[in-house]
N, C-alpha and C positions, 0 to 999 in steps of 0.2 A: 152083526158086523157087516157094513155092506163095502164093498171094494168097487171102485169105479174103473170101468173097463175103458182104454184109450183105446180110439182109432188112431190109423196111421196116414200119414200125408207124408209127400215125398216136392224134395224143392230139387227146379233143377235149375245150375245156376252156370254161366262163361265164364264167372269168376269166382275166386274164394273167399267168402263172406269170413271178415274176422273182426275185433272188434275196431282197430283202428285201420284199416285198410285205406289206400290212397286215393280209394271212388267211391264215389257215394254208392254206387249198386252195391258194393260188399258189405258197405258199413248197414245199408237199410236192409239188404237178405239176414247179415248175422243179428238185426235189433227183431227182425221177422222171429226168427227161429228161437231166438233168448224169450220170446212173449208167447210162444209156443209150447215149448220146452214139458213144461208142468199138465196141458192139454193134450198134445198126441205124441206119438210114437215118431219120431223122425227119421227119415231118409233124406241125406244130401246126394248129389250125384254133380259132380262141381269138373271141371277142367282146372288144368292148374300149370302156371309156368314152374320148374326145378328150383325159385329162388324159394318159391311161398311155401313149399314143404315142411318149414319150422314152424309154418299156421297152421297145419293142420289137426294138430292139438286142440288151438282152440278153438274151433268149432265142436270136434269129435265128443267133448263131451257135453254137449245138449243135443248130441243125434245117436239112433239104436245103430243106423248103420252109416255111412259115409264112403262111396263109390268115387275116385278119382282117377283121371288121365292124364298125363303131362304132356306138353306143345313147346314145341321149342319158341323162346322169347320173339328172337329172328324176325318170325313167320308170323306170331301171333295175330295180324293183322293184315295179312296180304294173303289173300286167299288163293294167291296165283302160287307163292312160294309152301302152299298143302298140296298141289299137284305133283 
């Protein structure tokens, strides 16, 4: 019996990849990691606005672990308003 041993690869991502998300970066990270999935061990490490928190589901389960931060909506885009 041979058992195939995965590596691990880790995405790190500004947004949270889900499967309908409203950009394309999250919709093409989460099509990444769903083609992934079955080949390595995943790590996300994502930022996250407080709305998308009921996505995080859906990624979680094609990653071993999933690391997130949350950023106020506000700010997300004014780098003056993180100081």
């Amino acid at each position: 019996m041979t058992s195939e041993r995965k590596n691990n690869i880790c995405f790190i991502s500004p947004f949270l990849p889900y499967e309908n998300a409203g950009h394309a970066g999250g919709k093409y990270i989460y099509d990444l990691i769903k083609y992934f999935k079955n080949k390595f061990h995943i790590t996300l490490i994502v930022r996250i606005n407080n709305d998308e928190q009921r996505h995080l589901n859906d990624i979680k389960k094609f990653c071993k672990n999933v690391y997130y931060t949350t950023f106020d909506e506000q700010n997300k885009r004014n780098l003056y308003g993180l100081l």
